[in-house]
C-alpha positions, 0 to 999 in steps of 0.5 A: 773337903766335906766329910759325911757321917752316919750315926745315932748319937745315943747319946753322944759320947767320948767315943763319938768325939773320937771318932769325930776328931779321927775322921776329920783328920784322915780325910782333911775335912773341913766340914762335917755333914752328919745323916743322924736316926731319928727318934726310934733306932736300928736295934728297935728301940726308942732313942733315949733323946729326941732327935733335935737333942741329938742334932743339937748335941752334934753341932756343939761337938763339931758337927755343922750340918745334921740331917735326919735318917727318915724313920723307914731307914733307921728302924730298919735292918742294917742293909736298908738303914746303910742304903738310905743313909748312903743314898742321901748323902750321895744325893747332896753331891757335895760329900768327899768321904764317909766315914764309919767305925769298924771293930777292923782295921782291915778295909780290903777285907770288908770290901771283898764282904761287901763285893761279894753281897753286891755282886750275889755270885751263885755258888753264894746264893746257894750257900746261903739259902742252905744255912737258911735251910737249916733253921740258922736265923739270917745273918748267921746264915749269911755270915756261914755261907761267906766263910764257905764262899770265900773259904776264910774263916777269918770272915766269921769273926768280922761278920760277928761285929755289929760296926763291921756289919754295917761298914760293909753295908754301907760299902754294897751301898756306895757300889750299888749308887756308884758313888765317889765318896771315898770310904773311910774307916776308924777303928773303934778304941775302946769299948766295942759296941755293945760292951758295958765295960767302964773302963778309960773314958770311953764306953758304948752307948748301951753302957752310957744309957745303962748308966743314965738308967742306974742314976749314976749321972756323976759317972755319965758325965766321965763317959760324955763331952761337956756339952753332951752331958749338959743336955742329956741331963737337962732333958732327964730333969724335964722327963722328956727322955724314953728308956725302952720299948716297954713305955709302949707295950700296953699299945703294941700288944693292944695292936697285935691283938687288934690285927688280923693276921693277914695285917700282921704279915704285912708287917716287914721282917715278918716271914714263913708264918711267924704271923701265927706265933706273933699273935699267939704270944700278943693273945697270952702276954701283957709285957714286951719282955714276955712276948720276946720270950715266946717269939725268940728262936735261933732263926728270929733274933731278939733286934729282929723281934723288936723291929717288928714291934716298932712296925707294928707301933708306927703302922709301918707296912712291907709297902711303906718299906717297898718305897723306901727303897724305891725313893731317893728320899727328902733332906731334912735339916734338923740343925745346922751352924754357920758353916752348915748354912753354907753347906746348905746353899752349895747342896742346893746349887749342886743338886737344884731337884733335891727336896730340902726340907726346912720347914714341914709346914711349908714342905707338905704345901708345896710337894707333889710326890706321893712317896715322899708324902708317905715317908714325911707322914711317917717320921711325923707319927712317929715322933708323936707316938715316940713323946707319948714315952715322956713322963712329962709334956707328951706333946705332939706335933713337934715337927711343926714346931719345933725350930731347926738348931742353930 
């Protein structure tokens, strides 16, 4: 039995372990392939490690292969980051079950969430474009015209849960390819997503990266598994770590001045004329916090604002948004262990069509596809962009040399 998991791992922490362990019990797996985000993550933020770090972290915690969400997936909203994380995995034809973490325990609930979203009846759809209407910013809107639809207030609270979220998305996902990977969820113990309680030895992520900020690493290291903690804390030492979106304000801003506001509208999640207010506020600040000030509404929520940021950093347009929607996208293997080897090899015999990429170099000699060439040229630039964040050696081109982990 081959497990998937789709995660961010920044960093990996006692909750990820759990949630590994868990997972691997339920579904009787004896392999675990895990679809990770890459440098830059879905709140439109910088990952605080790179992602062959995360790839290496994964597999010294149990993980045996570890494959990179391309960029146009992981910067993403929840709906696109679900459907390419999904589809990958539904591409190798070798996974049983996936498995995410929910805020409930209750899967049926978030499969009547996820039926409906699929199937789009009417009576929601007009729901939904009158919480729209109102100003509401999207997924309040959607979350009210649920509760209305399905007349349960109970849906509220678990559209309120950012884990919750994601689960059904990824459940529209897998109706949506219909798949037969069973679905699989694990309860987060603990700290929930965005808390920063330290309490146990489990925290969230943020909480971790809070702590990793603060230079508490002694702390860090009650939060982290071994290994984790090891290298996190080799990285920190090299400076080759990004704390936030602010190490590339100076070039964001300098961008947005520098677009016209046709270009600016071509950015994805830019809508109804924010073109106007983005470049306003890019034209009367120099710091990311000041133009999220200015630009925050109830209907432009704060991730959304930094999504568009990161667009705008990594030059990602709607219509390089449009072909990953489009595209089954590559297999890039960023690590893998014995058993991982393994798996490669019965993917490649399941799905001999599949692009698996191990070597970049020799990927962009051979690949005929267009679409595919845009998508890898993206993950490319964006990894040279996310380096310039270090504070030390602020290489680019680690997509080509770089050695895949094992």
């Amino acid at each position: 039995m081959v497990l998937g998991i789709i995660a961010e791992y920044n960093p990996f922490h006692n909750g990820h372990l759990y949630h590994l362990l868990k997972s691997k019990e339920e579904s009787k797996a004896d392999a675990v392939v895990a679809v990770i985000g890459g440098n830059f993550t879905q709140r439109g933020e910088p990952s605080l490690l790179d992602k062959w770090c995360k790839a290496e972290t994964a597999i010294a915690n149990g993980v045996d292969l570890v494959i990179e969400l391309p960029v146009l997936y992981s910067i993403s909203s929840a709906e696109n980051f679900a459907d390419g994380a999904i589809k990958i995995l539904n591409s190798l034809k070798i996974i049983d079950s996936v498995s995410f973490g929910t805020e409930t325990t209750d899967l049926n609930q978030l499969n009547i969430i996820a039926n409906t979203l699929f199937k789009e009846p009417k009576e929601y759809k007009d729901l939904l474009s009158s919480e729209l209407k109102s100003g509401k910013s999207f997924p309040k809107a959607r979350e009210q015209a649920l509760v209305k639809y399905l007349q349960n207030t109970n849906y509220a609270s678990i559209m309120s849960s950012p884990n919750n979220i994601l689960g059904i998305e990824y459940l529209k996902a897998l109706k949506k390819y219909s798949s037969n990977i069973k679905p699989i969820n694990i309860v987060r113990k603990d700290a929930g997503h965005l808390s920063l309680d330290y309490t146990g030895q489990i925290a969230s992520a943020t909480a971790v990266r809070n702590l990793v900020y603060s230079n508490r690493l002694k702390d860090v290291k009650t939060y982290t598994t071994p290994a984790s903690f090891t290298i996190l804390s080799e990285e920190l030492k090299k400076g080759h770590f990004v704390k936030d979106l602010s190490r590339f304000e100076n070039i964001i801003i300098y961008n947005l001045r520098n677009m016209s506001l046709s270009e600016i509208s071509d950015l994805p999640d830019v809508s109804e004329g924010l073109e106007y207010l983005i470049k306003k506020a890019a034209n009367s600040c120099n710091t990311i916090n000041e133009f999220i000030n200015i630009v925050r509404s109830k209907r432009y929520t704060e991730t959304r604002i930094k999504r568009i940021l990161l667009y705008c950093l990594l030059k990602i347009t709607k219509k390089d948004m449009a072909i990953s929607k489009k595209n089954t996208p590559y297999i890039r293997v960023l690590g893998f262990n014995e058993k991982g080897k393994n798996l490669i090899s019965q993917i490649k015999k399941a799905n001999p069509k599949l692009s698996i990429i191990t070597s970049v170099k020799k990927f962009e000699d051979i690949n005929l596809n267009k679409n595919l060439k845009i998508m890898l040229d993206k993950d490319i630039f964006a990894t040279n962009i996310y380096t310039l964040g270090y504070s030390q050696d602020s290489w680019a081109n680690l997509d080509y040399t770089k050695k895949i982990i094992h």
